[in-house]
ChimeraX commands (.cxc) that place a marker at each C-alpha (Angstrom):
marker #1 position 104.34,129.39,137.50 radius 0.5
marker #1 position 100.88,131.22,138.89 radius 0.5
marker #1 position 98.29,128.70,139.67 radius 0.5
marker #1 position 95.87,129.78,136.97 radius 0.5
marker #1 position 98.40,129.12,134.26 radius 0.5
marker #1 position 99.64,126.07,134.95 radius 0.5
marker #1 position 95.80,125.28,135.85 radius 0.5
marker #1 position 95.23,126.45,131.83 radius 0.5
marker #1 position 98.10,124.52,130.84 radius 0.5
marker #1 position 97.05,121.45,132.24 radius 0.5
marker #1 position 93.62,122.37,130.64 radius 0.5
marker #1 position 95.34,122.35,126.83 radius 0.5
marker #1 position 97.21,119.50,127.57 radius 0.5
marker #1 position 94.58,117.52,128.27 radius 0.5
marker #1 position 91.68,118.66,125.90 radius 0.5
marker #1 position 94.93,118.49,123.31 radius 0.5
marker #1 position 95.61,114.73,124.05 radius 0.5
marker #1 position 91.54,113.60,124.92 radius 0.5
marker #1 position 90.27,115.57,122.08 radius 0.5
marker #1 position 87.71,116.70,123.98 radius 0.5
marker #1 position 86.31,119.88,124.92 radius 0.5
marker #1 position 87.39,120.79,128.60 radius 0.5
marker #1 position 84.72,123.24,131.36 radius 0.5
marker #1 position 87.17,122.97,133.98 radius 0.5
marker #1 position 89.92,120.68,135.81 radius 0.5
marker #1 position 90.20,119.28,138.95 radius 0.5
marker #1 position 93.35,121.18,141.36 radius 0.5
marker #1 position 94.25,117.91,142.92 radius 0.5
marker #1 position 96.62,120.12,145.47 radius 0.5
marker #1 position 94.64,123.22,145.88 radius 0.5
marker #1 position 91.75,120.33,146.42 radius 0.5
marker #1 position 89.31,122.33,144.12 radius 0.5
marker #1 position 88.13,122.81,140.33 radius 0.5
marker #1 position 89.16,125.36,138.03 radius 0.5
marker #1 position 86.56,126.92,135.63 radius 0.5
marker #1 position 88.99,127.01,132.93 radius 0.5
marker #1 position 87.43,125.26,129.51 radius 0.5
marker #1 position 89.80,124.65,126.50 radius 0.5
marker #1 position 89.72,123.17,123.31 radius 0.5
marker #1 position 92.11,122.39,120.74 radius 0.5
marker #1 position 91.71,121.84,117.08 radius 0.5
marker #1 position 94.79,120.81,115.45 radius 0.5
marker #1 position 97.01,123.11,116.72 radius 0.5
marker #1 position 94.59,126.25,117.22 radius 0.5
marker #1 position 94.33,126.56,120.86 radius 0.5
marker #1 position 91.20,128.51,122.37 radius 0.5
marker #1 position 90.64,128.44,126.12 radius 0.5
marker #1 position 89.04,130.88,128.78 radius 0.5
marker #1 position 89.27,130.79,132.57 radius 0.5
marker #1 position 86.68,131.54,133.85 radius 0.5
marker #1 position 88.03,132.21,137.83 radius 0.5
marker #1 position 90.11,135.06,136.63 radius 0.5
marker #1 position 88.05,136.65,133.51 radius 0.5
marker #1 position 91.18,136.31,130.67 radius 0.5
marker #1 position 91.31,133.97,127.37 radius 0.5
marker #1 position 94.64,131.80,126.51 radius 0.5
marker #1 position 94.59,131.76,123.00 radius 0.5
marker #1 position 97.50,130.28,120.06 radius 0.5
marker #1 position 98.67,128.17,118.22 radius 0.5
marker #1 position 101.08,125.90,119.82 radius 0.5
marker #1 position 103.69,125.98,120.56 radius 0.5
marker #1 position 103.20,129.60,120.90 radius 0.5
marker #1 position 100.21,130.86,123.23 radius 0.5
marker #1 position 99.18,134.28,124.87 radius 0.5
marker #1 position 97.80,134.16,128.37 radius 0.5
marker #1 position 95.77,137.79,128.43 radius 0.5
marker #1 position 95.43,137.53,132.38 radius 0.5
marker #1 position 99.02,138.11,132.49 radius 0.5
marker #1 position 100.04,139.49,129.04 radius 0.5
marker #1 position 102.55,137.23,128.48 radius 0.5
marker #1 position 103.58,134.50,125.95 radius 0.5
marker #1 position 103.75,130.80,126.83 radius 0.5
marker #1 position 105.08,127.63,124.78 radius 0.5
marker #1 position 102.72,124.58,125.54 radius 0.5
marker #1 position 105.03,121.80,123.18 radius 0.5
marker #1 position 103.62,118.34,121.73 radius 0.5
marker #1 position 106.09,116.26,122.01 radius 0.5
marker #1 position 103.27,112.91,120.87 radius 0.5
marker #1 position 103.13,110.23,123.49 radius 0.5
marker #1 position 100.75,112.37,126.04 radius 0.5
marker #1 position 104.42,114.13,126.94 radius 0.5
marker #1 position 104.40,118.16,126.38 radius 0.5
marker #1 position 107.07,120.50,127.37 radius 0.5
marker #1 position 107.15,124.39,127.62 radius 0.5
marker #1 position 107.98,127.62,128.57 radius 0.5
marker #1 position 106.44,130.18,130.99 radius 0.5
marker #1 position 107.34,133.76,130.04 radius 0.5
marker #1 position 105.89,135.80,132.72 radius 0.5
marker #1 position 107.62,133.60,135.68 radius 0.5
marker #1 position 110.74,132.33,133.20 radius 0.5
marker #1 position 110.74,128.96,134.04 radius 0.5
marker #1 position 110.49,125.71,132.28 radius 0.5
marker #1 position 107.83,122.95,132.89 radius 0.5
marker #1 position 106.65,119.51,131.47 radius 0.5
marker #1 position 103.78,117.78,131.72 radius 0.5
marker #1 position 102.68,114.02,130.84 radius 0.5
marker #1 position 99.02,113.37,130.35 radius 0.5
marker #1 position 97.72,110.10,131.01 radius 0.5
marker #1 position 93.90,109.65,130.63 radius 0.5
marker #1 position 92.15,111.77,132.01 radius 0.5
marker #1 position 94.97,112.94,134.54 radius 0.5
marker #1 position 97.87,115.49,134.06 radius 0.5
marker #1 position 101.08,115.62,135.92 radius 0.5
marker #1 position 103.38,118.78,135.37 radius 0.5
marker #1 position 106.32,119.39,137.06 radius 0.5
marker #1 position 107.17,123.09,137.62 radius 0.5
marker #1 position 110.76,123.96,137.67 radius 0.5
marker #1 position 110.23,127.34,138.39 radius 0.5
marker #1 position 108.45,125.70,142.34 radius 0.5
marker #1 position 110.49,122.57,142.00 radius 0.5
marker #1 position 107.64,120.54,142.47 radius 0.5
marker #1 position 104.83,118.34,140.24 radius 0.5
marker #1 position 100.96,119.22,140.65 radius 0.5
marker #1 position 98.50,116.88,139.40 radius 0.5
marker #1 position 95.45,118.05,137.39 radius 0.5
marker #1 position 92.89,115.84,135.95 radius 0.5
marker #1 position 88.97,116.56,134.00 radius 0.5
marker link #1:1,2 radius 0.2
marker link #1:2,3 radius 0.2
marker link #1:3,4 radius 0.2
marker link #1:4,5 radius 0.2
marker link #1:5,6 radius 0.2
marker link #1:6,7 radius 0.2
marker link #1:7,8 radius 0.2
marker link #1:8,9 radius 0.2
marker link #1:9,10 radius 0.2
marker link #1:10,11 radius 0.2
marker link #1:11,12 radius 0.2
marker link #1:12,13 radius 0.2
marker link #1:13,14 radius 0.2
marker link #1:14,15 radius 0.2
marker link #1:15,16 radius 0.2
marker link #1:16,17 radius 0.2
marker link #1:17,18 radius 0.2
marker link #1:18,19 radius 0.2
marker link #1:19,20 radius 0.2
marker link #1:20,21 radius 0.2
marker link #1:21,22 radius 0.2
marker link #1:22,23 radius 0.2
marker link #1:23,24 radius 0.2
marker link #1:24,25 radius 0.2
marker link #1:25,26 radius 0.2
marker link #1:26,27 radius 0.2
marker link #1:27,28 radius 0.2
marker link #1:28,29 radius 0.2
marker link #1:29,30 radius 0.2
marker link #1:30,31 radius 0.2
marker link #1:31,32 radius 0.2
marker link #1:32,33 radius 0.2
marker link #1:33,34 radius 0.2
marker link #1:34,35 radius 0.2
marker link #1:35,36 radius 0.2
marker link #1:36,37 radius 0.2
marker link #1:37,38 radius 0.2
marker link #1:38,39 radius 0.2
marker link #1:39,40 radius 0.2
marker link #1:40,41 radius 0.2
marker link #1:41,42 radius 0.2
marker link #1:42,43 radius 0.2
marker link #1:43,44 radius 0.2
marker link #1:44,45 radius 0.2
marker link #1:45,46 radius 0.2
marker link #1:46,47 radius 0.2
marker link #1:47,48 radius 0.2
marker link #1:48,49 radius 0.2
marker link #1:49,50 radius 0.2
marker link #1:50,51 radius 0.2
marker link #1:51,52 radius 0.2
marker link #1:52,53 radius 0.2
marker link #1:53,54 radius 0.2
marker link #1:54,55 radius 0.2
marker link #1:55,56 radius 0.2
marker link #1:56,57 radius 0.2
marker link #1:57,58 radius 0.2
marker link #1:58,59 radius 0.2
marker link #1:59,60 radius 0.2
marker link #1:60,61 radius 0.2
marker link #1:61,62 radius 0.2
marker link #1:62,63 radius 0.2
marker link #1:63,64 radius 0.2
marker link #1:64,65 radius 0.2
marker link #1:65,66 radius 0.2
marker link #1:66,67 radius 0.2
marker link #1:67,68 radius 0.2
marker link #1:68,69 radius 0.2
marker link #1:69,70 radius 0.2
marker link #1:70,71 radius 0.2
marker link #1:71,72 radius 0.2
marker link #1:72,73 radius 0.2
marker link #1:73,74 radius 0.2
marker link #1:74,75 radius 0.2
marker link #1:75,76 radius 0.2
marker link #1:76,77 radius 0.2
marker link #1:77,78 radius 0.2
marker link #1:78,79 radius 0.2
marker link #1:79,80 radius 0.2
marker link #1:80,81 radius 0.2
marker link #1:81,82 radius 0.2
marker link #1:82,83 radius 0.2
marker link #1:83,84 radius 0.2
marker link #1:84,85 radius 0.2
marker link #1:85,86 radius 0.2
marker link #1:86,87 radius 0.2
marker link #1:87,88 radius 0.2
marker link #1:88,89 radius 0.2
marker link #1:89,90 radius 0.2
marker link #1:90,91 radius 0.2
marker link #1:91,92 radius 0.2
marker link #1:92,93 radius 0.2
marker link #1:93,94 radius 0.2
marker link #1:94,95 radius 0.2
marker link #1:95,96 radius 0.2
marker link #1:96,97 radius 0.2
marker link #1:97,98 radius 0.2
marker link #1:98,99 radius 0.2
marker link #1:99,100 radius 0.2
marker link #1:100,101 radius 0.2
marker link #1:101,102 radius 0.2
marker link #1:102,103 radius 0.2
marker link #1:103,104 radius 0.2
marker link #1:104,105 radius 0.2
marker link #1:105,106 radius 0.2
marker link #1:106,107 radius 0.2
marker link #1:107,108 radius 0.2
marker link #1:108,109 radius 0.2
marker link #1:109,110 radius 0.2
marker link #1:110,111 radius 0.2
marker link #1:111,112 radius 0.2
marker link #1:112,113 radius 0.2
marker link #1:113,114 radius 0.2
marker link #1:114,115 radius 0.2
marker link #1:115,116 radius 0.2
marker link #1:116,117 radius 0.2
view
C-alpha cells in the first residue's frame, strides 16, 4: 500500500474503534504525523488528509480514496481487529487497534507499521 492510505486507514480504524474524532496520526516508522482527520459514525466514514489534498469517504466496508481514485474495503471484524482490501496496489492488509495504537500488517510490503493518535 502507499503511505498515505494505509496512514488513512489506520486513521478509520482508530477513530472507528475510539469513537473519537481523529486531526492526524502519529507514522511511528516514517517518525512523523500525518494530517489526516477521520471520523466515523456508525458505519459512515468521512476523512480528509490533509498532506495530500484528497477526502476518503464510505461506508464500510466499502470506501473511495479520491487521491488515488480507487476503492478500498476497511472491514470490522469487533474486537479492535479490521481486515481489508487495497484496490489501487491489490493487496490485502489487517490491522488490530489497541488503545490508542494501530498495528497493520501490509501484505502487499510484507511488513507491519505501527500508527497511533
Amino acid at each position: 500500500m502507499k503511505e498515505n492510505v494505509r496512514a488513512a486507514v489506520a486513521a478509520i480504524g482508530l477513530a472507528h474503534s475510539t469513537g473519537r474524532d481523529l486531526l492526524s496520526v502519529y507514522d511511528h516508522g516514517a517518525g512523523q504525523h500525518r494530517r489526516i482527520s477521520a471520523g466515523v459514525n456508525g458505519n459512515s466514514v468521512n476523512a480528509y488528509d490533509y498532506d495530500n489534498s484528497c477526502r476518503i469517504t464510505g461506508n464500510l466496508p466499502g470506501l473511495y480514496h479520491y487521491g488515488v481514485g480507487k476503492h478500498l474495503t476497511v472491514t470490522a471484524e469487533g474486537g479492535g481487529k479490521f481486515s481489508g482490501y487495497d484496490y489501487d496496489e491489490g493487496c490485502l492488509f489487517n490491522m488490530t487497534v489497541s488503545g490508542t495504537s494501530a498495528l497493520i500488517y501490509d501484505y502487499g510490503d510484507g511488513n507491519y507499521f505501527r500508527y497511533s493518535t
